[in-house]
N, C-alpha and C positions, 0 to 999 in steps of 0.2 A: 680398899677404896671406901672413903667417905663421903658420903652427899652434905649439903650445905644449902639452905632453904633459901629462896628468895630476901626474906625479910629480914635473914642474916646476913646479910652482904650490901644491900641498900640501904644507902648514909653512908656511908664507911668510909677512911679516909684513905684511898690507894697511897703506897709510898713505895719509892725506888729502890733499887737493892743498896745506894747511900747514902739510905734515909732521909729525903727528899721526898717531901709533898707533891703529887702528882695530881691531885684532884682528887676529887669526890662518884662514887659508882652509884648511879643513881638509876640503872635498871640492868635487865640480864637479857642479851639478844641471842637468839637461835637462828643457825643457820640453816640452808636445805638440807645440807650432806651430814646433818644432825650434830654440828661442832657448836659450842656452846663459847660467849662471850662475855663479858664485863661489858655496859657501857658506864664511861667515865666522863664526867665533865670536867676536863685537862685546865688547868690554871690558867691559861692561854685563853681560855674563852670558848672553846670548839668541842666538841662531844667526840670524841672514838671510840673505839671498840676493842679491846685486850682479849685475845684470847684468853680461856680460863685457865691453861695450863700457863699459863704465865702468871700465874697467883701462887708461889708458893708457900702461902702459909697465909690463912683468913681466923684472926682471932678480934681483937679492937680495932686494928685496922687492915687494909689490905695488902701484904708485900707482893710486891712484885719481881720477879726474877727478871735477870737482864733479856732484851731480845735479841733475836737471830732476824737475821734480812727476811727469813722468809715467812716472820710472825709480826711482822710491824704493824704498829697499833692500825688501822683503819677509820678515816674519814668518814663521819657522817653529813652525809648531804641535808642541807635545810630544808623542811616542807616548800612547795613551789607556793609563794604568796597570789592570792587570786586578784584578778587584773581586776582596777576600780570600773563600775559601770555609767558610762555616761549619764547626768540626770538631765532630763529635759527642760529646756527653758520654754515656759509658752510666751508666743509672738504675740499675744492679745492677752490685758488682761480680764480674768474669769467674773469680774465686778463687773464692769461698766463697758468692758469690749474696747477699749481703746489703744492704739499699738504700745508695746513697750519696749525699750531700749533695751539692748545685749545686756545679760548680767546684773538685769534689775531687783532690786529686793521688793521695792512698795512700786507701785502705779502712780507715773506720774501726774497723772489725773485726779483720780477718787482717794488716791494713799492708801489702799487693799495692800495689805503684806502675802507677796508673793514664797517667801521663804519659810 
């Protein structure tokens, strides 16, 4: 058995077992049950996860062995994006106190830039 360092396998260009570009392995995911992964960002645009025994052979770039149903690459879900926070408009403005209209930038009044 040989080990294979992080920094040798990150960049790398994964390819198919019919030498097809498959994407690029741009980090190593560990599971709980201590199974160890490839992630690849797929041509396609989406990041997966190869198990590592599906590398058979990492020298310039990464070949991959064909898969079995029950090693299929793995979806990575995108971070959940944080919901925008309402910003407050104020009803008055902060110059001269005088009302201002929805969605105003300057004060109708004194022309105090509200934004």
């Amino acid at each position: 058995m040989s080990y294979v360092r992080r920094e040798d396998v990150i960049g790398k260009t994964a390819v198919t077992p019919d030498g097809n570009s498959f994407g690029e392995v741009k980090d190593i995911a560990f599971s709980i049950d201590g199974s160890v992964g490839l992630v690849i960002s797929a041509k396609t645009g989406s990041e997966v996860i190869i198990p590592i025994k599906q590398a058979s052979a990492i020298g310039d770039f990464v070949l991959l062995s064909s898969s079995s149903p029950q090693t299929a690459p793995q979806k990575i879900a995108p971070p959940p994006q944080p919901k925008p926070v309402p910003v407050a408009t104020p009803t008055n403005c902060p110059s001269c106190g005088s009302p201002l209209k929805p969605n105003a930038k300057f004060c109708g009044k004194c022309g105090h830039r509200l934004v």
